[in-house]
N, C-alpha and C positions, 0 to 999 in steps of 0.2 A: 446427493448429500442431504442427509436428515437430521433435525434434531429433536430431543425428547419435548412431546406435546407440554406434559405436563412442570416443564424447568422455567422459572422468572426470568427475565430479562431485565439486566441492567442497563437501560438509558441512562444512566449519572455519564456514562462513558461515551457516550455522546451528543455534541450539543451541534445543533442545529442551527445554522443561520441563513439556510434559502428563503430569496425572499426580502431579506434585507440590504439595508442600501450602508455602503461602509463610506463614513464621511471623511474628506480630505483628499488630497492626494489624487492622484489617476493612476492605472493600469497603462504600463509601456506593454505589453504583449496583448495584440489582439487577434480575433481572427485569423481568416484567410491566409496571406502570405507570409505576415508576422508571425502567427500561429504556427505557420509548416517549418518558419527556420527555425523556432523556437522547440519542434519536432527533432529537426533532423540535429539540430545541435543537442538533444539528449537529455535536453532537461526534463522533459516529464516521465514519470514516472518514477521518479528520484526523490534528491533532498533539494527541500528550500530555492524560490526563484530568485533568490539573492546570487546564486551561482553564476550565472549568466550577466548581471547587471541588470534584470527585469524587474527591477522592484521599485516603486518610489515610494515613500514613506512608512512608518510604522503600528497603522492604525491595529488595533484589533478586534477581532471580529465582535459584532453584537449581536447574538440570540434571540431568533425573533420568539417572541409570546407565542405564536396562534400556533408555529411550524413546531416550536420542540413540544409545545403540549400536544400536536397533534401526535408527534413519533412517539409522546409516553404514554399515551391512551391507545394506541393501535398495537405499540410494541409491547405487550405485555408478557409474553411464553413464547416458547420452542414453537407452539401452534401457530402463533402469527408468525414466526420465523419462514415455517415449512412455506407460506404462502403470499407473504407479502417483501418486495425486493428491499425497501427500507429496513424491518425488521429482520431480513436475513444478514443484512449489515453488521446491526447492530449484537446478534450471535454472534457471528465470528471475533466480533473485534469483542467480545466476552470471553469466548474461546482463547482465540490468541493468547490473552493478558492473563487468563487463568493461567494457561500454559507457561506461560513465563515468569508469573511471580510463583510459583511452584518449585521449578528448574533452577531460580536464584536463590529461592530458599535452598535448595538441595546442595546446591555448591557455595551454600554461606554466604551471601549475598541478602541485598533487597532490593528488587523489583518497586520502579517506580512507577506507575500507570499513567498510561497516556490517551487522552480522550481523539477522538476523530470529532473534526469538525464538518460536519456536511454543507457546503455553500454551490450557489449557483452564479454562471455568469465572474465574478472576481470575491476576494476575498483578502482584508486586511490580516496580516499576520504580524508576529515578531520578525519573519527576515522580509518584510517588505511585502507590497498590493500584487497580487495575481489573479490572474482571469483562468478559464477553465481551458485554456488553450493548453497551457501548460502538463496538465494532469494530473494525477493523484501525485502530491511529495511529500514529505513529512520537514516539515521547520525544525531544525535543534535551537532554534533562539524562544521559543516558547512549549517545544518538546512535545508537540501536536501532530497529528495527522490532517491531511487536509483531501478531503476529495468532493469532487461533482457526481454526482452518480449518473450522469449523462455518459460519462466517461466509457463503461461498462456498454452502452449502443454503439457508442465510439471503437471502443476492441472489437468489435462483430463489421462494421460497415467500414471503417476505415483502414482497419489494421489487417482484417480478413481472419482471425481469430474463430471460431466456434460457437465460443461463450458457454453457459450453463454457470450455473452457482456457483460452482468450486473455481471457476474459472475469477471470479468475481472474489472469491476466498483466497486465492491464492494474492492477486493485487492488494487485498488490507492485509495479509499475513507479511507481503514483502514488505508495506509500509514500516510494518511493527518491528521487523528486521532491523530495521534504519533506528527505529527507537533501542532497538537492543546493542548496536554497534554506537549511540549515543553514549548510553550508560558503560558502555565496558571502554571508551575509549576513543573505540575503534575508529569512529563515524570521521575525524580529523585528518585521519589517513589520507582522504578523496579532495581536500581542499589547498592540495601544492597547486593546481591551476592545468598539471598534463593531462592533455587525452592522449586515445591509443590504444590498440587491442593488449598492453599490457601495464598500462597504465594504475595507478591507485584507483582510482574513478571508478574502471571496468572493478576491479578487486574486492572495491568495497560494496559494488553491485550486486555481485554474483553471490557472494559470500550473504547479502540479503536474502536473496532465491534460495541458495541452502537452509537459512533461517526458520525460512517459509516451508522448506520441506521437512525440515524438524517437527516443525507444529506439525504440519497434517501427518505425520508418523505417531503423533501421541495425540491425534484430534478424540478418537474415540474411546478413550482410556483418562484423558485428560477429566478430573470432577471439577462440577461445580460447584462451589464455595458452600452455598446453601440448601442443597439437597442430596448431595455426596454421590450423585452420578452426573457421568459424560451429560455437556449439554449435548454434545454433536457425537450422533446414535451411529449413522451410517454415514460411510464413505466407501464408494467404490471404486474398483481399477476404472470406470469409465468417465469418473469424477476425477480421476489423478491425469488420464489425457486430456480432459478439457482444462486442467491449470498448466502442462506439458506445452498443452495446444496453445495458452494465452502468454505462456512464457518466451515460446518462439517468436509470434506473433509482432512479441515487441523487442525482440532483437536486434544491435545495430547495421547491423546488415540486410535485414529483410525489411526493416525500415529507409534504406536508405534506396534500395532497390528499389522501393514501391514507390517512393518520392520523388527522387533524383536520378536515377534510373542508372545508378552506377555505385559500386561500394569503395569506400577509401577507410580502412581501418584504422589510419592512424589521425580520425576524427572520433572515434569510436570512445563512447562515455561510460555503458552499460554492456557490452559484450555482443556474441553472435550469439544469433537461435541458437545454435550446438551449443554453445557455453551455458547461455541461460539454461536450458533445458539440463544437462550435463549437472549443472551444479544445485536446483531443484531436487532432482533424482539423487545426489548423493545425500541429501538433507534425508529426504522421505525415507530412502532404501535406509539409512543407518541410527536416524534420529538421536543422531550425538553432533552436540554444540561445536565437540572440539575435532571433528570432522569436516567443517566448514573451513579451513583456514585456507582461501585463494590468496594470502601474499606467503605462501611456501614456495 
């Protein structure tokens, strides 16, 4: 995955708060073994730690000075993209949002954007305090993304995942999914309370993962606002198995295997490897919206 050396970066789209200390309140999900059931019950990677009852309070997050001037002076083009993990972040989640408020313009819509918040350790949001046990999820009560980029070591050591960029492209592209199932509706579907391998939950997860393969079907076509080419130059079929590879990775099933050491599907939040992977694949291979529809 490459993008063009010479394209700006928008930092406005990301604010930073590693580093900072979010006052009030505590973090119910911690580590260790809190951590794991907070795993194997399917919250991370999702929407909002309000879903579970992990949340105490309403804080929101505060941006530290030293850290977001640090990612606006480093992330300045595609060139620190190409080379620095922060700034390849903050590409895609460019990418992405291009790509979407384009596709809404096109079917007569408006695309509303939504910033990624990067924090470390826990993080005040709108649906309540979370720690990075949780993992990347996007809040619809303040309509944010939220991630630790530890997360991304976490896919490789924990998960047994591959990694590479695209691997890492694809988890903020599925975030953005969740923002695009906000706006059209959708996202509401997943909050009757079932799990289950056929559940809303799985439906509206999967249906993310296609989202996600939409984008990177028009990643390299997709222009940038202000210099009217693709920020993101190259993507290869070996870049689409390492998001394939991080798609499985975190399936409910191969999660549940690797933790519990047994699968019961009708706990099932997000779907199986095959599903995730399956519904990716149909995003990318056909890069139409209205080919996503998992509650058919």
């Amino acid at each position: 995955m490459q993008f063009d050396d010479d394209t700006g970066l928008d930092t406005s789209e990301v604010q930073d708060v590693r580093g900072s200390r979010i006052p009030g309140g505590r973090a119910t999900v911690g580590g260790g073994v809190a951590g794991l059931i907070a795993l194997l019950l399917g919250l991370f990677f999702g929407v909002g730690p309000d879903q579970l009852g992990l949340s105490s309070g309403d804080e929101e997050p505060r941006a530290g000075a030293s850290s977001l001037a640090q990612v606006q002076q480093t992330c300045r083009s595609g060139r620190d993209a190409n080379t620095e993990e922060d700034c390849r972040v903050v590409a895609v989640v460019n990418s992405v949002q291009d790509f979407w408020a384009q596709e809404f313009e096109r079917r007569g819509g408006t695309y509303t954007r939504s910033p990624t918040v990067f924090f470390s350790e826990r993080v005040g949001t709108a649906c309540g305090t979370a720690t990075s046990a949780v993992g990347p999820f996007y809040c619809p009560g303040d309509r944010k993304v939220y991630l630790d980029l530890g997360f991304f070591d976490e896919l490789r050591t924990k998960f047994g995942a591959g990694g590479g960029p695209f691997a890492q492209a694809y988890v903020v592209a599925h975030e953005y999914g969740h923002h695009v199932q906000d706006l059209t509706g959708t996202l509401d579907r997943s909050q009757d309370g079932r799990t289950g391998a056929n559940s809303n939950a799985v439906r509206v997860e999967l249906q993310a993962d296609c989202y996600a393969g939409v984008w990177a079907h028009h990643a390299t076509t997709t222009k940038d606002e202000s210099t009217g080419r693709p920020l993101v130059t190259s993507l290869t079929e070996a870049d689409i198995r390492d998001g394939m590879d991080a798609a499985a990775a975190v399936g409910d099933d191969r999660i549940q295997e690797r933790f519990q050491g047994r699968v019961t599907p009708e706990s099932w939040t997000h779907g199986s490897a095959a599903q995730r992977q399956q519904w990716f694949r149909q995003g990318y291979r056909t890069g139409q919206m209205a080919r996503c529809d998992t509650f058919r």
